[in-house]
SEDREN-515813 format. One record per atom (N, C-alpha, C): residue in one letter; atom name; x, y, z; residue number from 1. Coordinates in nm, 2 decimals. Example, Ala and Ser with C-alpha at 12.3 -4.5 7.8 and 13.67 -1.06 7.14 Angstrom:
r doba A; loba N; u 1.32; v -0.57; w 0.78; midren 1
r doba A; loba CA; u 1.23; v -0.45; w 0.78; midren 1
r doba A; loba C; u 1.32; v -0.33; w 0.78; midren 1
r doba S; loba N; u 1.28; v -0.22; w 0.71; midren 2
r doba S; loba CA; u 1.37; v -0.11; w 0.71; midren 2
r doba S; loba C; u 1.29; v 0.00; w 0.79; midren 2
// end
This chain:
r doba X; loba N; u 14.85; v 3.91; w 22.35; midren 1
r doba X; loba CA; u 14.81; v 4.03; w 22.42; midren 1
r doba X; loba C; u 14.93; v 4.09; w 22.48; midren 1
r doba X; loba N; u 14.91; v 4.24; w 22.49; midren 2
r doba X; loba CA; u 15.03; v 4.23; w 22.52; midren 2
r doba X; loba C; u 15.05; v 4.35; w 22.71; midren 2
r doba X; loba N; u 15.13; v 4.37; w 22.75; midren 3
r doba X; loba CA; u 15.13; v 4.42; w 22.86; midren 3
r doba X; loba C; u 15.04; v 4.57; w 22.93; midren 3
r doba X; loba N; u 15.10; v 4.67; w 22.81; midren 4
r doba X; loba CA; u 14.98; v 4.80; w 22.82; midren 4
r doba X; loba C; u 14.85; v 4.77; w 22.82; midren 4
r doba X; loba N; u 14.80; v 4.68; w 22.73; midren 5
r doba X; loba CA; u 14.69; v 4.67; w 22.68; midren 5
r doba X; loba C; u 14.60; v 4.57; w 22.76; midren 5
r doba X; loba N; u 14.66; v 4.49; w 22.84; midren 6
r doba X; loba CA; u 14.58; v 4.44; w 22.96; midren 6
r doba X; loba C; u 14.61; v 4.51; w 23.08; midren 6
r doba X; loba N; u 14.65; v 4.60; w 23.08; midren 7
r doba X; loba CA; u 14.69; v 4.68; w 23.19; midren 7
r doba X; loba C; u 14.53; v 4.75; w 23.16; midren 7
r doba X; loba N; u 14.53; v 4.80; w 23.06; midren 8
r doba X; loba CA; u 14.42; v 4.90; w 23.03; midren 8
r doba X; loba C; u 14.30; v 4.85; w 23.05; midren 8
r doba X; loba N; u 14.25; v 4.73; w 23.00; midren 9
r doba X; loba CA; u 14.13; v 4.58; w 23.02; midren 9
r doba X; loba C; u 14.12; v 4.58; w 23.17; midren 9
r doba X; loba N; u 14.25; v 4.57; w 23.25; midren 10
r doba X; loba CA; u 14.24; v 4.57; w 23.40; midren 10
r doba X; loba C; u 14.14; v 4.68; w 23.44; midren 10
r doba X; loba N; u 14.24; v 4.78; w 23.43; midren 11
r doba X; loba CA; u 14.18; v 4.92; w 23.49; midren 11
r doba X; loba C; u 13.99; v 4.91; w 23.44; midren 11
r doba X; loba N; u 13.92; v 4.90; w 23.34; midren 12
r doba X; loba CA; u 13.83; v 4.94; w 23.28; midren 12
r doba X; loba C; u 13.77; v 4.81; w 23.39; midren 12
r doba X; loba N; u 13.79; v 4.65; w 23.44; midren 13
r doba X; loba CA; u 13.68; v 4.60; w 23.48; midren 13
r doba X; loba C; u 13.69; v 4.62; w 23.62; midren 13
r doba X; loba N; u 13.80; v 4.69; w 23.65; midren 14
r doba X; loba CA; u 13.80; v 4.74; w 23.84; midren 14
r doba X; loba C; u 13.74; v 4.83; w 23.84; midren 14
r doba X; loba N; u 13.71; v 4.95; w 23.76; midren 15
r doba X; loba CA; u 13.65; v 5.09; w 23.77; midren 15
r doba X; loba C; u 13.50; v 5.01; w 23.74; midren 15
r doba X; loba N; u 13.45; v 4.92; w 23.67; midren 16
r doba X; loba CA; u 13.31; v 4.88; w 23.61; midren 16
r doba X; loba C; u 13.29; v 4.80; w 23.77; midren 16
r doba X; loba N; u 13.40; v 4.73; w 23.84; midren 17
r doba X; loba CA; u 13.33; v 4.66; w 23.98; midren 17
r doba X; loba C; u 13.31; v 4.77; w 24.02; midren 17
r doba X; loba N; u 13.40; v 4.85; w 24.05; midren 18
r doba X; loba CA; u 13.40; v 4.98; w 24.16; midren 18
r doba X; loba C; u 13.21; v 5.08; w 24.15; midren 18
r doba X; loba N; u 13.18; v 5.10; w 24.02; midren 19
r doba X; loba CA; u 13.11; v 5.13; w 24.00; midren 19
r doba X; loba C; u 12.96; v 5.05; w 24.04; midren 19
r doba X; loba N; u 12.97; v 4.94; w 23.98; midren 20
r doba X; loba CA; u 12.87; v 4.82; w 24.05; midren 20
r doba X; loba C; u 12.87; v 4.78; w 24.21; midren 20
r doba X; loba N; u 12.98; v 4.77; w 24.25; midren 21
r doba X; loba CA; u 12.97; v 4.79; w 24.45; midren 21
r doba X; loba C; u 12.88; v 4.92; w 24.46; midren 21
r doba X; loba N; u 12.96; v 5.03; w 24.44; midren 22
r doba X; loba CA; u 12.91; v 5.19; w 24.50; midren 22
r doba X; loba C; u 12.78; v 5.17; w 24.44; midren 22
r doba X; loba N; u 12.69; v 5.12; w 24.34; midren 23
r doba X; loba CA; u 12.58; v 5.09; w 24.35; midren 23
r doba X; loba C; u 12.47; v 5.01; w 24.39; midren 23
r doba X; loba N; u 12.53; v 4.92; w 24.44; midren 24
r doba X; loba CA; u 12.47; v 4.83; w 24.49; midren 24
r doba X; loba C; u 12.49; v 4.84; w 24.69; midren 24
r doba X; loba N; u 12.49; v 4.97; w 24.72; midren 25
r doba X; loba CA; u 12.49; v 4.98; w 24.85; midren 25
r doba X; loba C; u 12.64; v 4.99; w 24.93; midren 25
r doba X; loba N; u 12.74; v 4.91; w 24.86; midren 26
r doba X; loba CA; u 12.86; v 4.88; w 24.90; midren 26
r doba X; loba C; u 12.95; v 4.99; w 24.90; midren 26
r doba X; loba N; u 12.93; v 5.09; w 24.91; midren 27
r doba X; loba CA; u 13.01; v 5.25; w 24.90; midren 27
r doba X; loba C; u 13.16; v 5.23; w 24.94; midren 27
r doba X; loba N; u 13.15; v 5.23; w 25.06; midren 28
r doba X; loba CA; u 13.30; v 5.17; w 25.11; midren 28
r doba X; loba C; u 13.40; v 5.13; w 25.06; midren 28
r doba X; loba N; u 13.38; v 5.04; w 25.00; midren 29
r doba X; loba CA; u 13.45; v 4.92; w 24.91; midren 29
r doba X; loba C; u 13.43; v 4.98; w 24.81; midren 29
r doba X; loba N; u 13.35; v 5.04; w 24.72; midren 30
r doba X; loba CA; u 13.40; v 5.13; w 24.59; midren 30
r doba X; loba C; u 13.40; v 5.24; w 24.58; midren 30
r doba X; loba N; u 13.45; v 5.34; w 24.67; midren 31
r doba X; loba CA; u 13.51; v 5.44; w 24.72; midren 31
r doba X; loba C; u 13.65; v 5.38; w 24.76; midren 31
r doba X; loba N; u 13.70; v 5.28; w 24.86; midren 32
r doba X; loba CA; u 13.84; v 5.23; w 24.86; midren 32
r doba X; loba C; u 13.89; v 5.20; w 24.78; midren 32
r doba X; loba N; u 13.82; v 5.14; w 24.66; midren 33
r doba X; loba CA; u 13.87; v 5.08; w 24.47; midren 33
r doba X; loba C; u 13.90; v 5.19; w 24.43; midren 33
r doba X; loba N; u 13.81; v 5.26; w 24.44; midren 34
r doba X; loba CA; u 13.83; v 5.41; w 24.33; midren 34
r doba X; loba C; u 13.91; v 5.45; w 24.36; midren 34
r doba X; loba N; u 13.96; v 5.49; w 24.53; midren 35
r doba X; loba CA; u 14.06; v 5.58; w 24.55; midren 35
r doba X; loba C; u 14.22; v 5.51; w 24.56; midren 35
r doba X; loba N; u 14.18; v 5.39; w 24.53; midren 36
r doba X; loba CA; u 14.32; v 5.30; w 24.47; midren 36
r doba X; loba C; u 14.31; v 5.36; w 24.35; midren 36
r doba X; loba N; u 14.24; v 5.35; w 24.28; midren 37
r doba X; loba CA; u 14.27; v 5.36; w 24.11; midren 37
r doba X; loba C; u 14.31; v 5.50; w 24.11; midren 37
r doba X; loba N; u 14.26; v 5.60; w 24.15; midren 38
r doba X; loba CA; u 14.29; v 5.76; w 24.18; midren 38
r doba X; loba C; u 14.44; v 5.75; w 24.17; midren 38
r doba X; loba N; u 14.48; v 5.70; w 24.31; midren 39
r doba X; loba CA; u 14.62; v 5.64; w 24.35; midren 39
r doba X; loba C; u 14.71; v 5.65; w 24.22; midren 39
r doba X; loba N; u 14.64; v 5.52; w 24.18; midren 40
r doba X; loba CA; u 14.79; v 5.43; w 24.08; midren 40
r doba X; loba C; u 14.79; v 5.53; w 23.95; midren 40
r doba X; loba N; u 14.71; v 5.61; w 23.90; midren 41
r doba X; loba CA; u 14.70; v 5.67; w 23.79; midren 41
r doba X; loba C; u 14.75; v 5.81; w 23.83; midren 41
r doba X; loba N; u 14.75; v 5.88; w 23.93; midren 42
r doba X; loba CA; u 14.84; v 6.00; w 23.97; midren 42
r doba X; loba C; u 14.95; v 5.94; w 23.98; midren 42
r doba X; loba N; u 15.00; v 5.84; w 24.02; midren 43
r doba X; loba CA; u 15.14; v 5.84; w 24.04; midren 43
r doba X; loba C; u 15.20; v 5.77; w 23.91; midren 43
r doba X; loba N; u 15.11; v 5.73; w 23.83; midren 44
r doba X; loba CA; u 15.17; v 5.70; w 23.69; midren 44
r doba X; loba C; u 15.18; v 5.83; w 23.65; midren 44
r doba X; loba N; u 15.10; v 5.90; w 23.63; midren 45
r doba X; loba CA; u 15.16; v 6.05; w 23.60; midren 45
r doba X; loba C; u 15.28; v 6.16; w 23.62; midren 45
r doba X; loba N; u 15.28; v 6.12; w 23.73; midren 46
r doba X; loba CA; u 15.39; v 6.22; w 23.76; midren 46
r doba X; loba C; u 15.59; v 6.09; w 23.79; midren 46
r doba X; loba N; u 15.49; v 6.00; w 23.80; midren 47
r doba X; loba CA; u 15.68; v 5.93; w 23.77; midren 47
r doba X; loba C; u 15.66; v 5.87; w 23.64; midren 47
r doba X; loba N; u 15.59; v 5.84; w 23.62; midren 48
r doba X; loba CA; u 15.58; v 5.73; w 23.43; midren 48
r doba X; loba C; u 15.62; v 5.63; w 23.48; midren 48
r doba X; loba N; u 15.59; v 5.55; w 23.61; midren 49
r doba X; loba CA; u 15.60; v 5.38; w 23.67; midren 49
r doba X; loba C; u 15.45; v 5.39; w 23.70; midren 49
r doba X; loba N; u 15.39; v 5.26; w 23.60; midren 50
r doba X; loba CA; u 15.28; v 5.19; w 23.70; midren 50
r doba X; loba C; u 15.31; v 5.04; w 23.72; midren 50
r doba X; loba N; u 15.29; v 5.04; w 23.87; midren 51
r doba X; loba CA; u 15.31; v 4.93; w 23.93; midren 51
r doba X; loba C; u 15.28; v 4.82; w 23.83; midren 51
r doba X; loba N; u 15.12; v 4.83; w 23.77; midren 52
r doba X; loba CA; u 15.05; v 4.70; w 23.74; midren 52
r doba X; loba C; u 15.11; v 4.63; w 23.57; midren 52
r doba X; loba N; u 15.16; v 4.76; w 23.48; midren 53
r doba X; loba CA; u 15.24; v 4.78; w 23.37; midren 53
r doba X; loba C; u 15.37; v 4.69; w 23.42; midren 53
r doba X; loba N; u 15.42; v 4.71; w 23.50; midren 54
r doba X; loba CA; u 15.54; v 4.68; w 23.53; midren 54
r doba X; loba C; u 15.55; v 4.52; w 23.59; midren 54
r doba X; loba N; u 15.44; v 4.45; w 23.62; midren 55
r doba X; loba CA; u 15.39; v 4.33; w 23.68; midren 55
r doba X; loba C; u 15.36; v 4.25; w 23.52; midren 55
r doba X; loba N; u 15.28; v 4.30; w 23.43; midren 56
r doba X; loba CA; u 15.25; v 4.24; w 23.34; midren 56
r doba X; loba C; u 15.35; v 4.24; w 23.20; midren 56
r doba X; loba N; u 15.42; v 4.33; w 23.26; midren 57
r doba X; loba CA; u 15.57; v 4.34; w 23.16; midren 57
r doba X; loba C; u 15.60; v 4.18; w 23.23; midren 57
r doba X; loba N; u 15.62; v 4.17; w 23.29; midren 58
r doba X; loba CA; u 15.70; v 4.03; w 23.35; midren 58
r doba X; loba C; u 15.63; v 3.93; w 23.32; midren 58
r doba X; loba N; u 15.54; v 3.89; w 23.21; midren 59
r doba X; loba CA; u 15.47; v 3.79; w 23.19; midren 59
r doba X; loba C; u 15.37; v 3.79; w 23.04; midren 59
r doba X; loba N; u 15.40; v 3.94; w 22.99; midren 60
r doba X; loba CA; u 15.34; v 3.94; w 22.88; midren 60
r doba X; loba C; u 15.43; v 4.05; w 22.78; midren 60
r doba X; loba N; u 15.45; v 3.99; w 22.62; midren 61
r doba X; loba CA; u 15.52; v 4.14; w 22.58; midren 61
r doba X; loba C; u 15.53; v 4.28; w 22.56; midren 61
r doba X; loba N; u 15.61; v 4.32; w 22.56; midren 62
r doba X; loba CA; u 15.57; v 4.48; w 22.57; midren 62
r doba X; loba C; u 15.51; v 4.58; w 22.45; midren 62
r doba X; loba N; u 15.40; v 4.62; w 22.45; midren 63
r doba X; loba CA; u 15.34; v 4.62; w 22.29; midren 63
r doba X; loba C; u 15.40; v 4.70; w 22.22; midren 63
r doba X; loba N; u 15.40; v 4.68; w 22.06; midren 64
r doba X; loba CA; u 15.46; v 4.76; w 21.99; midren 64
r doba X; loba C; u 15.39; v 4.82; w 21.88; midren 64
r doba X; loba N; u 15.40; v 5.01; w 21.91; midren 65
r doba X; loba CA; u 15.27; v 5.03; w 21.87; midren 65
r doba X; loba C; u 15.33; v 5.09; w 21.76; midren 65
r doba X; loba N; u 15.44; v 5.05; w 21.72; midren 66
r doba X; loba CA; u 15.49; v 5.12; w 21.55; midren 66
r doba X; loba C; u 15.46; v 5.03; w 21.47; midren 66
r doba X; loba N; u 15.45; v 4.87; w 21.47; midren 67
r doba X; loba CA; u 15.42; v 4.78; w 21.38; midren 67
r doba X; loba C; u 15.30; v 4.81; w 21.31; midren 67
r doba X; loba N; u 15.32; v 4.84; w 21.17; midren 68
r doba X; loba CA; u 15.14; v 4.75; w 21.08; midren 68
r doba X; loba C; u 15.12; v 4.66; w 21.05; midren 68
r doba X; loba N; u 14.99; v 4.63; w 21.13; midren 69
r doba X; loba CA; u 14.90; v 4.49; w 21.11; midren 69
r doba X; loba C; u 14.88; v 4.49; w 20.93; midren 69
r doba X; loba N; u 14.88; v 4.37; w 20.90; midren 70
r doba X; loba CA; u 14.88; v 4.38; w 20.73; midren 70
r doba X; loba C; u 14.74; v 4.28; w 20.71; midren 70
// end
């Protein structure tokens, strides 16, 4: 597996909790999730550093998306 690609897995099961708190009564807490993720994805945008890419670089490789799978 490689770094982007659990970076991406990340994001998808915090936005799926965030979504499951804010329904289950817990607004607070997924409104604070959400507006983290809001956060990390504007500011990937405008500098091209995300924190969490940059954490999983350090433990997983960096994917390579010119290779064909054969």
């Amino acid at each position: 597996m490689c770094s982007e690609r659990m970076q991406r897995i990340l994001m998808a099961i915090v936005i799926g909790i965030m979504i499951f708190l804010f329904n289950s009564g817990y607004m607070l807490i997924g409104n604070i999730i959400g507006a983290v993720v809001i956060f990390m994805i504007t500011a990937w945008a405008f500098t091209n550093f995300c924190p969490s890419i940059w954490i999983f670089g350090k433990f997983f490789k960096k994917c390579d998306w010119d290779k064909k799978s054969e």
